[in-house]
N, C-alpha and C positions, 0 to 999 in steps of 0.2 A: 678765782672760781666763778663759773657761768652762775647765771640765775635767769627766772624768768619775773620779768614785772607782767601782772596779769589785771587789768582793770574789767571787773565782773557785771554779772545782773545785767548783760545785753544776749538777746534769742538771737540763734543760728540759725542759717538757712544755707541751703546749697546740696551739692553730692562731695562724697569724697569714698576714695579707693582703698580696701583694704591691700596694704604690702607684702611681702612674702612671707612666711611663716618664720620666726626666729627658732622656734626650739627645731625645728625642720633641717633648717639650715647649717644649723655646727654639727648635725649629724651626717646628711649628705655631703657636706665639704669636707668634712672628715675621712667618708670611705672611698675621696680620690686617690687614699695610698696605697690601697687596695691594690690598685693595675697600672700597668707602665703604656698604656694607652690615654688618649686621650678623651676626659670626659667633659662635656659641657650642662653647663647647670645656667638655668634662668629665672626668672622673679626674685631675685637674692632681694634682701633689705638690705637699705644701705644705710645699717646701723651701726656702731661700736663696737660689739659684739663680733658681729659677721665678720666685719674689717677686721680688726683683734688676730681673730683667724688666718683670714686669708694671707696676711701679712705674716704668722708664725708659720706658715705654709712656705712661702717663697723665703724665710731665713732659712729651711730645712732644703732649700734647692728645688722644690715645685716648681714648674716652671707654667706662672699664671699669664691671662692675658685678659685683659675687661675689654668686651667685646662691645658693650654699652650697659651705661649704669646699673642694670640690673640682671646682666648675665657674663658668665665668666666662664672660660674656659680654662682646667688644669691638665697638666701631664707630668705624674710623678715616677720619670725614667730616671731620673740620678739623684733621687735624695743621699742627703749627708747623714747618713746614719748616726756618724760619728758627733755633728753637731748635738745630739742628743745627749749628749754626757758632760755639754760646754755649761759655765755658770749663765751665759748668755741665755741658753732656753729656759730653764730651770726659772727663771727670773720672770721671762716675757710669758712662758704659759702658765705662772703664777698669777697672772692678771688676768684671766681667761678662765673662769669653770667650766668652760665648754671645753676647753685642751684636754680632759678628764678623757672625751673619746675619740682623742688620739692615738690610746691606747692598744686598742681592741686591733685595730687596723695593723700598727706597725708591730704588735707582738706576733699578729697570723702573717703577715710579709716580710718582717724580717728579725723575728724571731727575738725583738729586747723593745721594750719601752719604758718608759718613765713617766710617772705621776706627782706633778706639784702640788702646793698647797691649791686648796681651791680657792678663786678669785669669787669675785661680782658681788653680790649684798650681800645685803646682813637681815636674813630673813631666820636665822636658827641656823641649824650645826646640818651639814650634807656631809652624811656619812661617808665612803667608799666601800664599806663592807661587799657588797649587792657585788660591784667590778672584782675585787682583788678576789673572792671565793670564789666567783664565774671564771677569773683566769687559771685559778688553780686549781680546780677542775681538769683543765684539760691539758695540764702537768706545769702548767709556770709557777717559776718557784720568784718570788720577791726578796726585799733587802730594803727596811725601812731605816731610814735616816734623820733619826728623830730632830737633829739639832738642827735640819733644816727641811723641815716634814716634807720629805722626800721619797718618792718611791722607785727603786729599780726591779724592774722585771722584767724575767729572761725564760726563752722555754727551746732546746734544740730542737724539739718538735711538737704540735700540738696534737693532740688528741680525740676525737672525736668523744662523747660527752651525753649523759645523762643530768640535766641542774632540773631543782626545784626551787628557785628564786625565793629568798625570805622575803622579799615584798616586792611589787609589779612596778619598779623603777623604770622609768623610761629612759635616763640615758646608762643607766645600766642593762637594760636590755637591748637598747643600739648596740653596748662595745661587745657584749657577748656573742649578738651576732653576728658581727663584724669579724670577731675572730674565730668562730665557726665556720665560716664559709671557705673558708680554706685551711681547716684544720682535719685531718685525716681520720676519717671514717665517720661515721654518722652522729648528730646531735640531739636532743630531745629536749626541749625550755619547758619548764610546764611553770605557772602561775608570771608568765611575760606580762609585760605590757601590752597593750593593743591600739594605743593612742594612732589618730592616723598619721601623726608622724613614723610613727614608727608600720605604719603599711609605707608607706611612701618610700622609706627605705629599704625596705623589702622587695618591694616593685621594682627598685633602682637595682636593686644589687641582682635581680634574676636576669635583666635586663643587660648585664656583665656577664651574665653564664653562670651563679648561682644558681643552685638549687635549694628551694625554700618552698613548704606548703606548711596551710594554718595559719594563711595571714587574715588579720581582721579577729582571731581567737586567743586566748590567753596559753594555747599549747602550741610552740612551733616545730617541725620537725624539718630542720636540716641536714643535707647528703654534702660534705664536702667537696671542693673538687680544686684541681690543681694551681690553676690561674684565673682570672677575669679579664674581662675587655673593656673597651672603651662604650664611654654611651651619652644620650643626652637626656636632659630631666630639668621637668619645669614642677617648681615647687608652688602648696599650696596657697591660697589666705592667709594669712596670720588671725585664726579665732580670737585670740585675746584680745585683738585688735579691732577686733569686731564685735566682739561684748564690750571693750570701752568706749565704742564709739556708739551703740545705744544706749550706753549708763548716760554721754555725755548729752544727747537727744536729750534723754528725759531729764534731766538734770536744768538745763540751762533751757525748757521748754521750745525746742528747737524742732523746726521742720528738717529731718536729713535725711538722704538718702545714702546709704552705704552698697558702693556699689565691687560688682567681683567680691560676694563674700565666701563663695564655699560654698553654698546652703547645705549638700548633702553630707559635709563631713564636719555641721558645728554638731553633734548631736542633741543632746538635753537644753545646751547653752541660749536656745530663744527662748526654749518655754520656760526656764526660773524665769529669766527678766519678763515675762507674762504671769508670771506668780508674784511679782512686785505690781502690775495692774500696766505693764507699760505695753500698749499697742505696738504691736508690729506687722505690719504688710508684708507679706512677701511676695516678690514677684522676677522668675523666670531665677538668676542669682544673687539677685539685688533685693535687700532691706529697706524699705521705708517707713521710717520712723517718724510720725506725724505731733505735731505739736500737741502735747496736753496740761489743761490747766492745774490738775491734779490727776494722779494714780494712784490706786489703794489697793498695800497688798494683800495677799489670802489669807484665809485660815486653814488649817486643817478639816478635814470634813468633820470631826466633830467640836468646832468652834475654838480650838488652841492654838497658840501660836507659834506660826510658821517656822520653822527651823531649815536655814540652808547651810547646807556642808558640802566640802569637798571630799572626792572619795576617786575610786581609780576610774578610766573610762570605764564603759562609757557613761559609767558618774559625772556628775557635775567638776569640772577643773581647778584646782586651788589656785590655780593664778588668775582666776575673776573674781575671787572672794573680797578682795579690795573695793573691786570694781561696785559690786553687788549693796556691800555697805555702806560706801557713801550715798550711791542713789537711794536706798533706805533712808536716809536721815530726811530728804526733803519728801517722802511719802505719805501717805496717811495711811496707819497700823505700827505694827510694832515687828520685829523678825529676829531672833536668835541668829546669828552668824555663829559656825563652829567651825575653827579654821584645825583639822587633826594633825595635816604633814609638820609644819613649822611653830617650834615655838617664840618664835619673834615677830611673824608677820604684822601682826594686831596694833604692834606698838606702832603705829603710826595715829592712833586713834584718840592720841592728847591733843594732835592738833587742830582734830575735827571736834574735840569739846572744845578748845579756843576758840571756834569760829561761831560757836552755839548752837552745835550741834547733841543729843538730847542723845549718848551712850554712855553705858554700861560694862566696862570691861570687866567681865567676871573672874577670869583667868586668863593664864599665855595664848587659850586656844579659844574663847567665847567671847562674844558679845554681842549685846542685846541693845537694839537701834529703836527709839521710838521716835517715828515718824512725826516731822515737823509741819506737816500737809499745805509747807509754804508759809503758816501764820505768821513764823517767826523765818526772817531771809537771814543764810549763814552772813558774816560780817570778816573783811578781807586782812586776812594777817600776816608777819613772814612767819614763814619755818623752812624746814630743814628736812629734804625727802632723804629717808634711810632705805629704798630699794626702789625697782624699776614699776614695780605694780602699784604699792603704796605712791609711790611720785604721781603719777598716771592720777588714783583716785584725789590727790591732792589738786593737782592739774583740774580736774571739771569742777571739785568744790569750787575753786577758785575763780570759775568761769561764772560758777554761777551765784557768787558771793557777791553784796553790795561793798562798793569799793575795791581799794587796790590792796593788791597781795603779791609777798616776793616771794615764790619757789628758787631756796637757795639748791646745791649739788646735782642741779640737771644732768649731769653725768650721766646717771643711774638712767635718769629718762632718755636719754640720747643710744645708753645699752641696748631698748629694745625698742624706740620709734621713731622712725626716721621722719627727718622736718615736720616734727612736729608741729610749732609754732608757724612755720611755712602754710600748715594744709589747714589748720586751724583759723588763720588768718583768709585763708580764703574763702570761710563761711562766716567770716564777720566779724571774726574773735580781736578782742582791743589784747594782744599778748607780742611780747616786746623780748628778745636777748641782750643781755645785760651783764 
């Protein structure tokens, strides 16, 4: 098993780029089975994940071609239908949560798909409810397979649809879509997602000959229509990638610049890290993140403290809430973390008291961070990261820990950031694979 040996308590300097967006990407690679033309997609990350994908894409018969590291071109004229029912898939998109919307696509193109167990951390329980009542809706009927929690489902045609989503899932609002768009006669989403991945998708798929209006709202109204076309599509930033790389500024008191961030579509996501007291410049698309001796976070207007939560867009994102609490520990003040979606996230937060760090885990979904304002510097230890965000926030404690620290199961961190230790290392970082 990889690890990283990480030796701490040295400042950063330099720029570094944010990658393409991951939750983006298993969405738009996924709606190339949508048309039997050719689509090209560019800024892919070339992370685990993505790969993961592309790669159960070409056992299904896509016929891909990487055009250069970070764009790829697919054409899905002779998928293997039939591969779908091999222990072979069943297996490989069991390793993949993102396979989940694969669905969507292949039940509106060719009328059956199949859902694995889902893959990737261990962050709490991801339902499928949100996917399997959105397909059956619009008449797919399932056949669950408990002995190998396996889903078949099959629909001779689908239906055009009225849902009101139990909750604004994002990649259950992708498959819905997805299989809306060619599902006959008219659709109606009401309490969707809005994340801009999920515009991006939407953008992509009009851009095939979709019809789609209410993008950027939480109502969409979809007009079917027969087939789709080919098209090109450059995906955005990776936000998360770009709130971890100002946690890691402020954390390891580092001059960076983060450049290609998005700006217009982080929404809320600067101003919390300006509610933690962390400067940021911005200028033209590009973040700079200026060295500070200390940052002190807010209070509420009337003097209580802070509480940051996760909530849907354009709320604040629960995959910064990681992010968010560790740079709280080296702050000065105190901040409630309230993590709603996931009951597991949190646990990562015994390894940030082993490093001596000053938290309070109140339950699966809370805790309270009292800011260390530096006095006392985290001190470098192994553990063991149980997901891709929690690794990340363990990743800059450790950058900015005195001493050395082993991040054992990088895996997780290779899921969702490409050379890491690579771009890392080019702003100074002493971090080593191992």
């Amino acid at each position: 098993m990889n690890a990283f040996e990480v030796n701490g308590g040295k400042r950063l300097n330099g720029s570094i780029t944010a990658q393409g967006a991951k939750n983006e990407a298993l969405q738009v690679i996924s709606a190339v089975l949508l048309t039997s033309e050719k689509v090209t997609i560019s800024n892919i990350p070339d992370i685990l994940d993505v790969n993961l994908l592309i790669e159960l894409l070409g056992e299904m018969n896509v016929r891909t071609e990487r055009l250069d590291p970070h764009t790829c071109s697919f054409r899905a004229d002779q998928v293997n239908v039939e591969y779908l029912r091999s222990e072979d898939y069943r297996k490989k998109s069991g390793r993949l949560r993102g396979s989940v919307m694969l669905a969507g696509p292949l039940l509106a193109r060719y009328k059956k798909a199949y859902i694995a167990k889902p893959g990737g951390d261990k962050i709490g329980r991801r339902r499928l409810d949100t996917h399997l009542i959105g397909f059956g809706k619009f008449g797919a009927k399932f056949d669950y397979q408990a002995d190998e929690y396996f889903f078949r489902l099959s629909a001779p045609v689908l239906k055009g649809t009225s849902l009101l989503l139990d909750e604004p899932s994002v990649t259950g609002t992708a498959n819905i879509i997805m299989a809306a768009v060619l599902a006959e006669g008219n659709t109606e989403i009401y309490n969707a997602a809005c994340e801009p991945y999920i515009q991006q998708l939407c953008k992509m798929l009009i851009r095939m000959g979709a019809r789609i209006s209410g993008i950027g709202s939480n109502l969409l109204h979809i007009e079917g229509v027969r087939e789709l076309g080919g098209t090109e599509h450059r995906m955005l930033p990776d936000m998360i990638e770009v709130g971890s790389f100002i946690g890691l500024a402020a954390m390891t008191q580092s001059d960076i610049t983060i450049r290609q961030a998005g700006i217009e579509h982080l929404g809320i996501i600067p101003e919390k890290f300006r509610q933690l007291g962390i400067h940021l410049d911005i200028k033209g698309d590009d973040i700079h993140v200026p060295s500070q001796e200390i940052y002190e976070i807010q209070t509420f207007l009337d003097g209580s403290v802070l509480t940051i939560y996760d909530h849907p867009w354009p709320g604040f994102t629960p995959d910064l809430l990681s992010i968010v609490l560790v740079v709280a520990t080296q702050a000065k003040g105190s901040v409630l973390i309230h993590q709603k979606m996931f009951e597991s996230r949190l646990f990562f937060v015994d390894k940030l008291i082993d490093m001596g760090a000053k938290i309070i885990l109140c339950d699966p979904h809370r805790a309270a961070v009292i800011g260390l304002a530096r006095e006392q510097k985290l001190r470098g230890i192994t553990m063991t990261t149980p997901d891709i965000r929690a690794g990340v926030a363990l990743l800059i404690a450790a950058l900015s820990a005195e001493g050395k620290s082993t991040i054992q199961n990088i895996d997780q961190i290779d899921r969702g950031y490409q050379y890491i230790d690579e771009r890392l290392r080019e702003l100074g970082a002493q971090i080593r694979r191992i």
